[in-house]
Structure formats: structure tokens, C-alpha cells
C-alpha positions, -999 to +999 in steps of 0.1 A: -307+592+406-271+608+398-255+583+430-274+552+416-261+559+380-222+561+395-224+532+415-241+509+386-211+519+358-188+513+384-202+482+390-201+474+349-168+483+351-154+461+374-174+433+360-156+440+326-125+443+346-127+408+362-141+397+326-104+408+309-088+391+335-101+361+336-097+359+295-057+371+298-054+341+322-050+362+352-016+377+333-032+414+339-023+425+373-034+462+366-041+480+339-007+499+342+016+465+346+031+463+311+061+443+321+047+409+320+064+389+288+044+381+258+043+349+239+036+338+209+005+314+200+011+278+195+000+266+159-008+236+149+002+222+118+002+184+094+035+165+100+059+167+068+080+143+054+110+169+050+114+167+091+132+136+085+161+137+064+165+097+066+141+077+083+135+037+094+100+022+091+079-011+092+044-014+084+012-038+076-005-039+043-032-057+024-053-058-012-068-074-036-057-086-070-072-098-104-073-094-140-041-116-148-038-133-182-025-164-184-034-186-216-033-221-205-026-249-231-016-285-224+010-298-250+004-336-260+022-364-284-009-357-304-003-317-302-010-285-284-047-280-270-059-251-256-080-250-226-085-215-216-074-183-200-068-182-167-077-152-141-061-155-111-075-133-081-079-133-045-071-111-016-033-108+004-015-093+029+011-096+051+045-073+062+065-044+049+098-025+065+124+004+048+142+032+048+137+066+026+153+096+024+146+130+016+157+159-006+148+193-012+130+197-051+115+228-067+085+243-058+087+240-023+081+201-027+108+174-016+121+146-032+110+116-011+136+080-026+144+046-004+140+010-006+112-014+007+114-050+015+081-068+018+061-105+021+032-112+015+012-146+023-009-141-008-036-167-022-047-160-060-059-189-081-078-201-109-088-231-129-102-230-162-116-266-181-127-275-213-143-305-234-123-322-257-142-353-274-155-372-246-121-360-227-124-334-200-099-310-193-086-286-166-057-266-157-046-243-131-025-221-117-021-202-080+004-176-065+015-176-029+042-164-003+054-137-022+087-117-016+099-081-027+123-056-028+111-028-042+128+010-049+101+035-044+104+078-054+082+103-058+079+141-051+050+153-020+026+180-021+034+217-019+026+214+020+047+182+025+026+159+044+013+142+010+041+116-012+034+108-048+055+076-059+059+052-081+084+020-075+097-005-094+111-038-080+118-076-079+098-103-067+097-141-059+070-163-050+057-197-052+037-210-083+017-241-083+007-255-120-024-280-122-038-300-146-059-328-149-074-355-179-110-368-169-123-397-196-138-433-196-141-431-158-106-422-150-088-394-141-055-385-142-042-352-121-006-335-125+009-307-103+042-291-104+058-263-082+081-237-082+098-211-070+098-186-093+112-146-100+094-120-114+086-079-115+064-057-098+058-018-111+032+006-085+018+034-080+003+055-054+004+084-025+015+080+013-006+108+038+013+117+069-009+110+101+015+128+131+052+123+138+051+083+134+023+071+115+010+073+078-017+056+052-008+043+018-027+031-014-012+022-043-023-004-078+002-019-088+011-050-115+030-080-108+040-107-129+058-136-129+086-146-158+075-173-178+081-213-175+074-241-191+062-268-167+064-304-172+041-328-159+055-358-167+038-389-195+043-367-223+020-337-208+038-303-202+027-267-207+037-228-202+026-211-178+028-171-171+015-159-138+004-124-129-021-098-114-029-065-114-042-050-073-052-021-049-029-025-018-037-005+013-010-005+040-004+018+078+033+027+082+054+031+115+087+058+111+110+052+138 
């Protein structure tokens, strides 16, 4: 009994011998060997803005936008008739590209500032009509191909891989004004277009993904400056495009 109680802990033993071994990677030779080198652990952590002092990107981005006022009146010989407000929405998207740079703030946090060109090949519209006497009428109004420069700042998290902003910027797109007088079976249709300036304000947070990629989502309020449009045969009238949207966008840091 006494030999078969030796031989099974020296069988445990080297069981929990090989067991060690195998877990250190095969680094313990013997227990004595304390020369080997030790190293520490590699941890993982979230990409930070602050690793780039001054960085390049391009990037795609896309949203939707409403809830734009624009009162729509068509001036006549006989006077000034209003016709409605219009509410021009619809979806857009297109192509962003930048540079930022970064500063050290308080807190821990950094202080995240650049400039951002974008275009985007936006569609919002809308048509309002309304009866006056036996005379129909209707007027319109759509945005497209919309250009921007835009400054953008903000401050990230305490961990740095989250940017707070806002921006503020310039932008330039094309308006198209409708209108049209329906009575006595004729109709008669006007359109002008233009391109036209305006401003945008935003704002919204940026997540770094790794090294070179990151999310965005931002609302953010455009609108266009104010015109009056002529249509020709005595009809004109002023028109004031904008829209409020949520924008979504990926971004690629060179």
C-alpha cells in the first residue's frame, strides 16, 4: 500500500508538472531555471484621436432632411397672393474629405479643430397649391448639388476615442423655383433657377473604430439666403430655401 501511494503522487506530480509547462508556453525548463526573460502582457485598448497630431481624411455620408419653412406667395399686377408653406424634404448623400488637428485640453480631454469640404447630390422638394376663384395655384421649390466648407471643433471623451463638435460653415447649391396658373382650361407654368449661397450650423459626435476608420452622426440646419425670383409676365415671388437633417457618414484617416 505505502509503494502504490509513492508512485501515484509522483505520478500527480508530474502530471501538474507537464500541466505548468504547457500553460508557461514551454518557457519553464526546470523548476530552478530563473534566467529566462519576462515580458509584459499586451493590452488592448480603443484608438484615440490624440495619436495623431494632424491628420488627412475622406469619407462617405448620407441623411435625411425636412422641416424647412418656406412661405410661398406669388406677387401679381393685381397684388400679393399667398399660396402656402412649403416643406421641403427628402433624403441625400454624397462625398466628404479634411484635415483636423489636435491639442491637448483639460481634463485629460483634447481639443479636436480642422476644416471639411463636402458635396452632396441632394434631392428635397415640395409643392404646395391653392384655389383662388376658379384659378388654381401652385408653387414649388427643390434643393440639389449642394457644396460645403465647413470648420468643425469640439473637445473628446475622457478616454479619447469619442469627438464632441459642433461646425459652422458655408454652402452653395442649386435652387429650382416653380409655379404654375391653372384656369379656363389653360395652364400656364414658370421655373427659374439658381445658384445660390447659404449657411449650414451642426452638431454631433465622431467614435473611433481602429487606427483608420470612424462613425459620425450629426443634425444639423441649412438654409439658403433669400431671393426674389422673377418669372416673367408680371409674376415673381421670394423664395427662402432650407432644411433641418440627421447625417450619418464613415471616415477614412490617412
Amino acid at each position: 500500500m505505502i509503494r502504490v501511494s509513492v508512485c501515484w503522487r509522483t505520478g500527480v506530480s508530474s502530471v501538474l508538472a507537464g500541466v505548468l509547462v504547457a500553460l508557461s508556453g514551454g518557457t519553464l525548463s526546470s523548476a530552478g531555471d530563473l534566467s529566462g526573460t519576462v515580458s509584459d502582457a499586451t493590452v488592448l485598448g480603443p484608438e484615440l484621436f490624440s495619436e495623431d497630431v494632424s491628420a488627412f481624411y475622406l469619407g462617405v455620408s448620407g441623411g435625411y432632411g425636412s422641416g424647412g419653412s418656406d412661405r410661398f406667395g406669388l406677387r401679381t399686377g393685381a397684388g400679393t397672393f399667398p399660396i402656402g408653406d412649403l416643406d421641403l424634404s427628402g433624403s441625400y448623400g454624397g462625398l466628404r474629405g479634411g484635415w483636423r488637428g489636435v491639442l491637448p485640453a483639460r481634463g485629460g480631454r483634447d481639443y479636436v479643430y480642422g476644416f471639411e469640404f463636402g458635396y452632396d447630390f441632394a434631392s428635397l422638394s415640395d409643392s404646395v397649391a391653392t384655389q383662388i376663384g376658379s384659378t388654381t395655384v401652385q408653387g414649388g421649390s427643390e434643393i440639389s448639388n449642394v457644396a460645403s466648407l465647413r470648420f468643425r471643433n469640439g473637445l473628446t471623451n475622457s478616454r479619447g476615442s469619442v469627438l464632441y463638435f459642433v461646425s459652422l460653415g458655408i454652402v452653395r447649391g442649386d435652387i429650382k423655383t416653380t409655379s404654375s396658373i391653372s384656369g379656363g382650361g389653360s395652364t400656364q407654368s414658370f421655373a427659374q433657377s439658381d445658384r445660390r449661397n447659404g449657411f449650414s450650423a451642426s452638431i454631433g459626435a465622431e467614435h473611433q473604430l481602429n487606427e483608420n476608420w470612424s462613425v459620425t452622426g450629426e443634425f444639423e440646419y441649412v438654409q439658403f439666403d433669400s431671393k426674389v425670383i422673377d418669372f416673367g409676365s408680371g409674376f415673381s415671388t421670394k423664395s427662402t430655401p432650407g432644411y433641418r437633417g440627421i447625417r450619418i457618414g464613415l471616415n477614412y484617416k490617412f
